[in-house]
PyMOL Python script that loads the backbone (N, CA, C, O; Angstrom):
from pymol import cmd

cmd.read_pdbstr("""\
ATOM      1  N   UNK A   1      84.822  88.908 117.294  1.00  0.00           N
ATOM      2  CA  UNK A   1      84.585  87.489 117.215  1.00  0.00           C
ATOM      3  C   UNK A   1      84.244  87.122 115.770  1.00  0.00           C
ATOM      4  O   UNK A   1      83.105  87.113 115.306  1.00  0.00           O
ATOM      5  N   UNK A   2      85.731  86.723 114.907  1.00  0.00           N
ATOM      6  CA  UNK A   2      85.106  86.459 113.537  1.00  0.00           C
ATOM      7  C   UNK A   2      84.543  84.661 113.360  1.00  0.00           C
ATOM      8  O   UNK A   2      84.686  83.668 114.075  1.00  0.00           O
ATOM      9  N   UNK A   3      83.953  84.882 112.202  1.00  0.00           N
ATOM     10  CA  UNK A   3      83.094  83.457 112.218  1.00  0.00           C
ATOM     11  C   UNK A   3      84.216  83.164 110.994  1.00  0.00           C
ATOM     12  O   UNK A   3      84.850  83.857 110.199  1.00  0.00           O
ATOM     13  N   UNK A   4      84.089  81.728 111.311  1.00  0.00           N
ATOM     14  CA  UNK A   4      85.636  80.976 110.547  1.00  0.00           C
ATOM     15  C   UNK A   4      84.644  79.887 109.678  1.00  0.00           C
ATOM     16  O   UNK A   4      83.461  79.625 109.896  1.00  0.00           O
ATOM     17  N   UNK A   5      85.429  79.419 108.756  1.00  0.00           N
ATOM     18  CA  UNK A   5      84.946  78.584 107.987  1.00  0.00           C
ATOM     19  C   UNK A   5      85.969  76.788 108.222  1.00  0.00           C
ATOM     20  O   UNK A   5      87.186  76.826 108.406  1.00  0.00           O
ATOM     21  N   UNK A   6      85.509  75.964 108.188  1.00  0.00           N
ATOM     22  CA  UNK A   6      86.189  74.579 108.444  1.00  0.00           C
ATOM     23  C   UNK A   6      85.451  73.599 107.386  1.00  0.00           C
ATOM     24  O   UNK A   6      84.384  73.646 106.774  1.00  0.00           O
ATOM     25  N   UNK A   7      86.638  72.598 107.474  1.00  0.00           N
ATOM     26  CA  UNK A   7      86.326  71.489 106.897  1.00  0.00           C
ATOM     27  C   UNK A   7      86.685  70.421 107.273  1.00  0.00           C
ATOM     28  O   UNK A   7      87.912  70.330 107.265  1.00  0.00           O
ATOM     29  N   UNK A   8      85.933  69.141 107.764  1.00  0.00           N
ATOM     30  CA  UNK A   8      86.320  68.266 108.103  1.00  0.00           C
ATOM     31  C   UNK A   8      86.836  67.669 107.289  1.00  0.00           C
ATOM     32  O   UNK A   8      86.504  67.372 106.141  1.00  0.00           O
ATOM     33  N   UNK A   9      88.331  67.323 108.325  1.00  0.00           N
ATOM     34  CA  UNK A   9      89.444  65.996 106.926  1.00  0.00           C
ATOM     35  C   UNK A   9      88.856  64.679 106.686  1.00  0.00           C
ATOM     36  O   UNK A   9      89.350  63.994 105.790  1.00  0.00           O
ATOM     37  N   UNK A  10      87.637  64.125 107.522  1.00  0.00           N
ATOM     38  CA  UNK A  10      87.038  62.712 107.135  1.00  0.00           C
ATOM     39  C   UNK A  10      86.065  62.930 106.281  1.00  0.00           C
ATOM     40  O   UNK A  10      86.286  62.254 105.276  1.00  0.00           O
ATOM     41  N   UNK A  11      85.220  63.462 106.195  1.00  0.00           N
ATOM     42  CA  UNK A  11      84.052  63.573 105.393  1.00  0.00           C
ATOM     43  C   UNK A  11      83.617  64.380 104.973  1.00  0.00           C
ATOM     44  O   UNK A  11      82.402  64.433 104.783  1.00  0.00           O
ATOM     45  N   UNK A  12      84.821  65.773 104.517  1.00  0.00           N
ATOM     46  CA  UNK A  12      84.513  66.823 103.985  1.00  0.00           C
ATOM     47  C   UNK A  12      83.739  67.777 103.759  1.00  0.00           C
ATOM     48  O   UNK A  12      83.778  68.660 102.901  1.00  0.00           O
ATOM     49  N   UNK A  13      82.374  67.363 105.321  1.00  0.00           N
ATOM     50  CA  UNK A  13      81.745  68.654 105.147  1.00  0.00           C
ATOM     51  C   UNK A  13      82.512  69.925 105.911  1.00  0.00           C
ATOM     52  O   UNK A  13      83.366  69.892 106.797  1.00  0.00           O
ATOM     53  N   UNK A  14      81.858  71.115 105.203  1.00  0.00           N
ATOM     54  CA  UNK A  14      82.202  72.894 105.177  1.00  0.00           C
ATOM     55  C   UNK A  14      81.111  73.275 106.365  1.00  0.00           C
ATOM     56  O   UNK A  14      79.917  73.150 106.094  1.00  0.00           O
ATOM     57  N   UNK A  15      81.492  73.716 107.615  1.00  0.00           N
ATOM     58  CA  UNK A  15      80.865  74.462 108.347  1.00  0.00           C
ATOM     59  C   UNK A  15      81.470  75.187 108.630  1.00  0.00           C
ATOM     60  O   UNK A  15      82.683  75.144 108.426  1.00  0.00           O
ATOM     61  N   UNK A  16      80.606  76.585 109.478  1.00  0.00           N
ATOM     62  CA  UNK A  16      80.781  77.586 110.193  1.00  0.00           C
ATOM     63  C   UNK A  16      80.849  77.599 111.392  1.00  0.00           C
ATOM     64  O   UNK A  16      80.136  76.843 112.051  1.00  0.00           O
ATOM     65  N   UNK A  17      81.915  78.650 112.104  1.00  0.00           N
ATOM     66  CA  UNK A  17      81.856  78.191 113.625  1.00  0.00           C
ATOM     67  C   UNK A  17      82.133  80.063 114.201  1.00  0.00           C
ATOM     68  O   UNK A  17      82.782  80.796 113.454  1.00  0.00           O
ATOM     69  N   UNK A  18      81.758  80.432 115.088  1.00  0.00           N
ATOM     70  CA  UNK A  18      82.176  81.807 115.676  1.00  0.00           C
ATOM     71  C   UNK A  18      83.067  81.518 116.490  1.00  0.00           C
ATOM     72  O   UNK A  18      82.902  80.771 117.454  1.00  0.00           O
ATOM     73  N   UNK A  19      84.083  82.068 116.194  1.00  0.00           N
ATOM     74  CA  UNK A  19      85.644  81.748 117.041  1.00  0.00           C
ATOM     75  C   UNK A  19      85.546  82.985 117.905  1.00  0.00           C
ATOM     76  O   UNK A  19      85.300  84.103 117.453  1.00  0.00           O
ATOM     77  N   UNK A  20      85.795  82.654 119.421  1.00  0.00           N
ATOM     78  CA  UNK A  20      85.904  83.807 120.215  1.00  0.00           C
ATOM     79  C   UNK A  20      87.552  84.105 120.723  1.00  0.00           C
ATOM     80  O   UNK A  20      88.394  83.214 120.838  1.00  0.00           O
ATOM     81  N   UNK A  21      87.762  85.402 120.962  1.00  0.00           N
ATOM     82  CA  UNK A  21      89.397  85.837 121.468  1.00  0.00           C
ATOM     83  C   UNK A  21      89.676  84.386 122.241  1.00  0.00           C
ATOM     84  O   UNK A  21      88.932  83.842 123.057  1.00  0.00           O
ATOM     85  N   UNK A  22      90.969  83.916 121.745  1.00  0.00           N
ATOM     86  CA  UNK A  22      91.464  83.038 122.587  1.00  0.00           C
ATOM     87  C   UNK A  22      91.191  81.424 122.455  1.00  0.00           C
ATOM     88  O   UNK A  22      91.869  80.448 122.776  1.00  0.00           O
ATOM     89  N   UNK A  23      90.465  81.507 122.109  1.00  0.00           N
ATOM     90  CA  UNK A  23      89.612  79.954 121.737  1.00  0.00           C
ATOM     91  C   UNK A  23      90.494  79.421 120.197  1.00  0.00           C
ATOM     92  O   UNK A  23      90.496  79.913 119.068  1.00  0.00           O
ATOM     93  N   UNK A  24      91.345  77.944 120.900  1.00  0.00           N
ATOM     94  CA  UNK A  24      92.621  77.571 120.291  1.00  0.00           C
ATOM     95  C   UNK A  24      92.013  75.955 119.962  1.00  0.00           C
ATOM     96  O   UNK A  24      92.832  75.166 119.490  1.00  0.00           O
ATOM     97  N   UNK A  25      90.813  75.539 120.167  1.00  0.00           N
ATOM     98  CA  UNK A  25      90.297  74.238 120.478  1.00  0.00           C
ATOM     99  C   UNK A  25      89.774  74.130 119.031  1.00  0.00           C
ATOM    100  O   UNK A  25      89.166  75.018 118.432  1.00  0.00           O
ATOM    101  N   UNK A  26      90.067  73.034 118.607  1.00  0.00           N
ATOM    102  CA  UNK A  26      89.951  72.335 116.708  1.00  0.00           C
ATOM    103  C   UNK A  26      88.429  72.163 117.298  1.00  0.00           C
ATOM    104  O   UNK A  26      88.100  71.601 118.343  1.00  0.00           O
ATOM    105  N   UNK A  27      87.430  72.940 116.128  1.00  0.00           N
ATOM    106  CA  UNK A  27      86.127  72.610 116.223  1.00  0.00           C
ATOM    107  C   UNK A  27      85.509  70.973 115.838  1.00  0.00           C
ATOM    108  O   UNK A  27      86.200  70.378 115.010  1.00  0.00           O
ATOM    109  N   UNK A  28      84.366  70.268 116.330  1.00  0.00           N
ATOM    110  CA  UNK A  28      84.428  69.075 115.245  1.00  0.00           C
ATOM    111  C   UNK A  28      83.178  69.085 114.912  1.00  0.00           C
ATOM    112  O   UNK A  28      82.123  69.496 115.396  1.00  0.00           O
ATOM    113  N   UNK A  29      83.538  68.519 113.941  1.00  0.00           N
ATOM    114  CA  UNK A  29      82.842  68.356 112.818  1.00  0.00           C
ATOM    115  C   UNK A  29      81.013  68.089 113.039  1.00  0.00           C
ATOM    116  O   UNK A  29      80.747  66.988 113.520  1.00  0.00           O
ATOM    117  N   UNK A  30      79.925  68.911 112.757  1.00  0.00           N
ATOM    118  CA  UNK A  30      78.627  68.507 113.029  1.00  0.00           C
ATOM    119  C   UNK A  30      77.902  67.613 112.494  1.00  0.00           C
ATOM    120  O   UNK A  30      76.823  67.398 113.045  1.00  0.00           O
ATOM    121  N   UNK A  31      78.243  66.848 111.315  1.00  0.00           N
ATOM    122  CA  UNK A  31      77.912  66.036 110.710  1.00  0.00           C
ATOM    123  C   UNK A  31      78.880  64.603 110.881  1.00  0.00           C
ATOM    124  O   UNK A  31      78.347  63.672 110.277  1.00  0.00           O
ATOM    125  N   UNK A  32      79.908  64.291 111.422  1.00  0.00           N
ATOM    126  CA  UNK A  32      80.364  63.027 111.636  1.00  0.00           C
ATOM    127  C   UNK A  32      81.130  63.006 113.300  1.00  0.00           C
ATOM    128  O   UNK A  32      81.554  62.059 113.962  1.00  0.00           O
ATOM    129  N   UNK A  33      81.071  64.588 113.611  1.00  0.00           N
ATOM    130  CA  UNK A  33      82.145  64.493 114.876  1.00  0.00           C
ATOM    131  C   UNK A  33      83.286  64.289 115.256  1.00  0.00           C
ATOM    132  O   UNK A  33      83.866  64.100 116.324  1.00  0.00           O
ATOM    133  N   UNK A  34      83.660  64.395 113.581  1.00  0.00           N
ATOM    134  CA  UNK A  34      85.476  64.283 113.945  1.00  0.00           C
ATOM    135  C   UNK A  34      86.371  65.430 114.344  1.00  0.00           C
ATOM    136  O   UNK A  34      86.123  66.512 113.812  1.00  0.00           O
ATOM    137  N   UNK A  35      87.394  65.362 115.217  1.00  0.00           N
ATOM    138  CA  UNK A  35      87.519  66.528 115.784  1.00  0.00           C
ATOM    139  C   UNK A  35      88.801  66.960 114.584  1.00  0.00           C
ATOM    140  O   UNK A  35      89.363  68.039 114.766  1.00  0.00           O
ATOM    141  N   UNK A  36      89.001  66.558 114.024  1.00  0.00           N
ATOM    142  CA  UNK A  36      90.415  66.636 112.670  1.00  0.00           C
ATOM    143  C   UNK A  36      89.178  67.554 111.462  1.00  0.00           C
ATOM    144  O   UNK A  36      88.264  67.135 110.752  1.00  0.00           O
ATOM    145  N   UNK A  37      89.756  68.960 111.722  1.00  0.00           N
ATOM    146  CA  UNK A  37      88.989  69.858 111.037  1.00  0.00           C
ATOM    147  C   UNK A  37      90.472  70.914 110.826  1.00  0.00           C
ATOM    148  O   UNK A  37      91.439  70.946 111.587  1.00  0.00           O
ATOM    149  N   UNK A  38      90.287  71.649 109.668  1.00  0.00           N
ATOM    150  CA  UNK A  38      90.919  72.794 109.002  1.00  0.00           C
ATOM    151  C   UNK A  38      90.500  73.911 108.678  1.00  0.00           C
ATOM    152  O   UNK A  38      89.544  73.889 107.903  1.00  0.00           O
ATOM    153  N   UNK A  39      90.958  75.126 109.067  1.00  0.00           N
ATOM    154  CA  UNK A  39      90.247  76.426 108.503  1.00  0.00           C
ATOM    155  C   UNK A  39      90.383  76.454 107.267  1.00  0.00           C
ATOM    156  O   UNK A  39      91.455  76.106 106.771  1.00  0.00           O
ATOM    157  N   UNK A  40      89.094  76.966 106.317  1.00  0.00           N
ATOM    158  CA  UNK A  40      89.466  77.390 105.121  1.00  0.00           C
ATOM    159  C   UNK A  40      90.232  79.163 105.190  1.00  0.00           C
ATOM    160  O   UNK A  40      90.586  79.849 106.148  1.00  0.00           O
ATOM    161  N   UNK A  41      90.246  79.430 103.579  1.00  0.00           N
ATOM    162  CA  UNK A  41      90.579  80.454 103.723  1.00  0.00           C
ATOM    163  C   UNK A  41      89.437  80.925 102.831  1.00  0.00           C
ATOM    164  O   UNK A  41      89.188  80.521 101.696  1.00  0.00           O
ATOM    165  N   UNK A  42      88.582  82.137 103.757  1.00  0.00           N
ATOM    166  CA  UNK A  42      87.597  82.359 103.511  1.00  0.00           C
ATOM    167  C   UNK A  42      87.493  83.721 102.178  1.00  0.00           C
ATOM    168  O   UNK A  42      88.356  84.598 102.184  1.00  0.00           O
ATOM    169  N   UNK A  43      86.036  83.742 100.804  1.00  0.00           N
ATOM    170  CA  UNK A  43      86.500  84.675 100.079  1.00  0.00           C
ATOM    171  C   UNK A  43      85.635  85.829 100.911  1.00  0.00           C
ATOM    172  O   UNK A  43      84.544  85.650 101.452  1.00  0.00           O
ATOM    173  N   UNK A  44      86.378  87.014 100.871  1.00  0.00           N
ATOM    174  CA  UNK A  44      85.738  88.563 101.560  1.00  0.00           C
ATOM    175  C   UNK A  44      84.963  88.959 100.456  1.00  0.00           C
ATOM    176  O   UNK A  44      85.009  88.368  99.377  1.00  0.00           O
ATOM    177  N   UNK A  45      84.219  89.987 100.694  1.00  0.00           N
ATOM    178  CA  UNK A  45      83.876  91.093  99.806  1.00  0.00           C
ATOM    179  C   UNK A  45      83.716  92.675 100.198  1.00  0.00           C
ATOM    180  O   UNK A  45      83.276  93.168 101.237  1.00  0.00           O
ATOM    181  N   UNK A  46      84.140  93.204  99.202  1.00  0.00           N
ATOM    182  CA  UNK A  46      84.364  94.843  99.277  1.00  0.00           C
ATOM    183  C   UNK A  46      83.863  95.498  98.053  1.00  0.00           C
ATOM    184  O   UNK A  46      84.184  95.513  96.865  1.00  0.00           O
ATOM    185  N   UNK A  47      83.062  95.970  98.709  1.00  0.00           N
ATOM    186  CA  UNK A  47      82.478  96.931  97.479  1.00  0.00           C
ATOM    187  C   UNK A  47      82.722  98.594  97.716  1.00  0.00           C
ATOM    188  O   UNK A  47      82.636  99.130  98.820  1.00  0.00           O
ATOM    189  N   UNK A  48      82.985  99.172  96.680  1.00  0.00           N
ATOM    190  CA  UNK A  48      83.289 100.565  96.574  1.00  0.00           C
ATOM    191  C   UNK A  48      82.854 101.164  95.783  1.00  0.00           C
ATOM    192  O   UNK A  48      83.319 101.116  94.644  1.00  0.00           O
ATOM    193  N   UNK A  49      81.615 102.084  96.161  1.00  0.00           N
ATOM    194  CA  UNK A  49      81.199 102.871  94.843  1.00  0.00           C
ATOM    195  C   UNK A  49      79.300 102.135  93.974  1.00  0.00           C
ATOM    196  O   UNK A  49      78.522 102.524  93.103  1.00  0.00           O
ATOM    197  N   UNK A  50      79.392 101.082  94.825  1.00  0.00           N
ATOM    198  CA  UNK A  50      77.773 100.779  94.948  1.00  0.00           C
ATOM    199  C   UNK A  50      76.714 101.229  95.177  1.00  0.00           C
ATOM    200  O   UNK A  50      76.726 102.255  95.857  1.00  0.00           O
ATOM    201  N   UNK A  51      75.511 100.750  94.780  1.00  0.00           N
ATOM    202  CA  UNK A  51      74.313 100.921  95.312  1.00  0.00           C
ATOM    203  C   UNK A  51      74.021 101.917  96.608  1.00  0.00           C
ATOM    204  O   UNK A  51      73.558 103.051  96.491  1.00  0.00           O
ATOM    205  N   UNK A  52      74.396 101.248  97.937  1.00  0.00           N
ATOM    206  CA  UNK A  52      74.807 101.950  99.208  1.00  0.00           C
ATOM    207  C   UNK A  52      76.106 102.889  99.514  1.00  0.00           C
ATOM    208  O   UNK A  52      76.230 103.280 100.674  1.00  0.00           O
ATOM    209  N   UNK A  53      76.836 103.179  98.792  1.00  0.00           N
ATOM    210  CA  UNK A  53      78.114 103.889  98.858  1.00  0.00           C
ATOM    211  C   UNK A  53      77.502 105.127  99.136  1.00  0.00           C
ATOM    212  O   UNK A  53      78.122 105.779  99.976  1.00  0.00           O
ATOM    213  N   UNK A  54      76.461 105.669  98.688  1.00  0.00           N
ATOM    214  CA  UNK A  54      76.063 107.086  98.896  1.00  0.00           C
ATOM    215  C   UNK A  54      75.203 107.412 100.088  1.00  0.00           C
ATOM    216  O   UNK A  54      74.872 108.567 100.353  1.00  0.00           O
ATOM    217  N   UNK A  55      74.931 106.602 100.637  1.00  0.00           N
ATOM    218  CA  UNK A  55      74.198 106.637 101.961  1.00  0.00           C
ATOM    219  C   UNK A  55      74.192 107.619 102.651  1.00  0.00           C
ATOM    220  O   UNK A  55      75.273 107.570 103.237  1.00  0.00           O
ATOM    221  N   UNK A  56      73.557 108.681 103.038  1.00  0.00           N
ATOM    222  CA  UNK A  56      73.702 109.575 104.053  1.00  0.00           C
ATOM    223  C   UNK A  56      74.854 110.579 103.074  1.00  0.00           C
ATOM    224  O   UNK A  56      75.666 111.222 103.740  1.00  0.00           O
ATOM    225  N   UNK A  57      74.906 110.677 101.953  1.00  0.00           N
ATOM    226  CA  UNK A  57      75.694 111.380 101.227  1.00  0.00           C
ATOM    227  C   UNK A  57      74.608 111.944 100.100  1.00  0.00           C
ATOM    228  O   UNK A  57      74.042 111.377  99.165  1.00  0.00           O
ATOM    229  N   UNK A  58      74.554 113.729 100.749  1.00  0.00           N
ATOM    230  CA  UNK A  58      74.130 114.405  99.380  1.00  0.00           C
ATOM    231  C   UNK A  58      74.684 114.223  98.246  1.00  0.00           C
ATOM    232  O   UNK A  58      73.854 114.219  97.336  1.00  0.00           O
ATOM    233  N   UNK A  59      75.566 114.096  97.972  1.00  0.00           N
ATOM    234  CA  UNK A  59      76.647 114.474  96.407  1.00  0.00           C
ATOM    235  C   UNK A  59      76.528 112.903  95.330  1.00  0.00           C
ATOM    236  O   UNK A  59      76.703 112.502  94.179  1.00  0.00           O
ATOM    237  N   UNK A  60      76.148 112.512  96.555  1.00  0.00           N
ATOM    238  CA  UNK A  60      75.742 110.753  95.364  1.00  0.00           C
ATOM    239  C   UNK A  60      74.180 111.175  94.060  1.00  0.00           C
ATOM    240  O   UNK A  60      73.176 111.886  94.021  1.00  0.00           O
ATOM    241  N   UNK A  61      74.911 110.177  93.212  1.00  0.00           N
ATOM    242  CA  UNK A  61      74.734 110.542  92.258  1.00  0.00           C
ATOM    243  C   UNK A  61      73.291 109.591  92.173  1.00  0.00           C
ATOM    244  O   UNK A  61      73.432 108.519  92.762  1.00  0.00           O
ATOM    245  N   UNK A  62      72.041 109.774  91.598  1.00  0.00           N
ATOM    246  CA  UNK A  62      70.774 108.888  91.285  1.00  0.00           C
ATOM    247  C   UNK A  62      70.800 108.126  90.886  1.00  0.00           C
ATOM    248  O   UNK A  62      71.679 108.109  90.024  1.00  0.00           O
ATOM    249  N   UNK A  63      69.901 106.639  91.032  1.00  0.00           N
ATOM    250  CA  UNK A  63      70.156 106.017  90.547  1.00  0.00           C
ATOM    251  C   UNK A  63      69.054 105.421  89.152  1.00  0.00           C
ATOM    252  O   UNK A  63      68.958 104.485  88.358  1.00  0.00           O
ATOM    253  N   UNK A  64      68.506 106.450  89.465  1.00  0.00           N
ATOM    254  CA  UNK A  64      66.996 106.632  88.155  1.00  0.00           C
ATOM    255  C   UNK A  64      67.794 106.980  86.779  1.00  0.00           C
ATOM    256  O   UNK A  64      68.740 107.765  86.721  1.00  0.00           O
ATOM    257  N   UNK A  65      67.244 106.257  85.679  1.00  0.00           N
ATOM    258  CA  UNK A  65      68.341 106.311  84.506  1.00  0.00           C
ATOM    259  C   UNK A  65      68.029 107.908  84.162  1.00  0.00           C
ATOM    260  O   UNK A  65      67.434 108.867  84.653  1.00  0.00           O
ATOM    261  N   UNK A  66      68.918 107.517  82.850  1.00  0.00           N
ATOM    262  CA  UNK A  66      69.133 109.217  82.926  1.00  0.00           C
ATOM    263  C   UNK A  66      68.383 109.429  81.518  1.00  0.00           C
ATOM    264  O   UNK A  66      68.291 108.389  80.865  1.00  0.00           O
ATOM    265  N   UNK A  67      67.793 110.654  80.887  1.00  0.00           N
ATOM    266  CA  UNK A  67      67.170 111.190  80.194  1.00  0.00           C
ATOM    267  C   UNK A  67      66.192 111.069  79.807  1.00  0.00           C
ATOM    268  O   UNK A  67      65.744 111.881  78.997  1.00  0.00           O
TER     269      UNK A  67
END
""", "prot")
cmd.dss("prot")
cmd.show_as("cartoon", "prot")
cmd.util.cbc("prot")
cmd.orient("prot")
């Protein structure tokens, strides 16, 4: 169940909504109630090699500076 991002076409506010399997129904809008809303296209993030990358991994390297 991913959570989608929208924007209403009247008054341009950006909300969030949890879209469940199957659920085809245009969310509306919480701030004016218009049911004329658009998914954005939402930005991801991926990190590789971070802070947490070593988790539960002996071979990661410290993160206490070095010398």
């Amino acid at each position: 169940m991913p959570i989608y991002e929208f924007e209403c076409e009247k008054c341009r506010h950006q909300f969030e909504r949890l879209v469940f399997a199957g659920d085809n129904d245009t969310p509306e809008c919480p701030k004016c109630g218009c049911r004329k809303t658009s998914k954005l296209m939402s930005a991801c993030s991926i990190r590789s090699g971070g802070a947490l990358s070593g988790l539960g991994d002996s071979r990661a390297s410290s993160c206490a500076p070095k010398g």
